[in-house]
N, C-alpha and C positions, 0 to 999 in steps of 0.2 A: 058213420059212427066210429072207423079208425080212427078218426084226427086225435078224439079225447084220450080214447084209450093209448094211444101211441107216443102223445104228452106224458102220460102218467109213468109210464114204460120209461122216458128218455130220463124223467126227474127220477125216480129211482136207481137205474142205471149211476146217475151224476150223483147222487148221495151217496152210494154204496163207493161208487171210486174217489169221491171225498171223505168218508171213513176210514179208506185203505190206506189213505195219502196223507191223513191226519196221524194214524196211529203209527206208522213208521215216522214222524216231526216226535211224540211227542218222548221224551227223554223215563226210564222206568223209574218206581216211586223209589227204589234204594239208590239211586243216584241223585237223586234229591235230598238224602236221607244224610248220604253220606257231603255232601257238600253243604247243606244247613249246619254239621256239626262243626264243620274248616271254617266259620263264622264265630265259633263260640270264642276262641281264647281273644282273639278283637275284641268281642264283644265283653270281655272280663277284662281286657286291659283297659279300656274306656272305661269301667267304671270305677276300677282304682283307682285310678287317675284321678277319677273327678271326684271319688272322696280322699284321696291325699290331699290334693288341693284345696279342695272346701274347708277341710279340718284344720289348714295351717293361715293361718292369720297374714299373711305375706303380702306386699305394695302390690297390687293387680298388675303393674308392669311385670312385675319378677316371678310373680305367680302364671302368666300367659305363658310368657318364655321358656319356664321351667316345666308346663302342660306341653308345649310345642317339643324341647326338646327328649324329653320322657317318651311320648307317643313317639315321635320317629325314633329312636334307638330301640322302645320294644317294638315298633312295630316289622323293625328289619331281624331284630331276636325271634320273634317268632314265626316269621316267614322262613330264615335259617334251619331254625327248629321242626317245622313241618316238612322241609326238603330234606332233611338228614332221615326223619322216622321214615316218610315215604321211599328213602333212597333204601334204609334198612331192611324196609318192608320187602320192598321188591326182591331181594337178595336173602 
């Protein structure tokens, strides 16, 4: 009658130190919190973007090109821009 009970014993054992082993992976909810918000100003430059462009009546070639190079220029604006606040921060 040990075999069952000694089963039960090992998966227990193996669950509780896959809890242990899980909870130290997973990352805390305010660092999610705060890294979902380092998504927002991307996510407000994409959509100006896309209603600048929709709004202005322009040849689809010249309208691409002018999406293409608006997004790369803010996208390195604001990349700068969040490495200066967090550089300020720290300091």
């Amino acid at each position: 009658m040990s075999g069952p009970i000694d089963l039960r014993l090992t998966v227990l054992v193996a669950i509780d130190q896959n809890r242990r082993y899980m909870s130290k992976l997973t990352p805390p909810i305010d660092n999610l919190r705060s890294r979902s918000w380092q998504l927002l100003p991307y996510t407000l430059l994409g959509t100006i973007l896309f209603a600048w462009v929709s709004s202005a009546h322009l040849n689809p070639y010249f309208s691409a090109y002018l999406v293409l190079l608006a997004a790369q220029l803010g996208t390195v604006g604001i990349y700068l821009l969040m490495a200066r606040l967090k550089k300020s921060k720290k300091n």
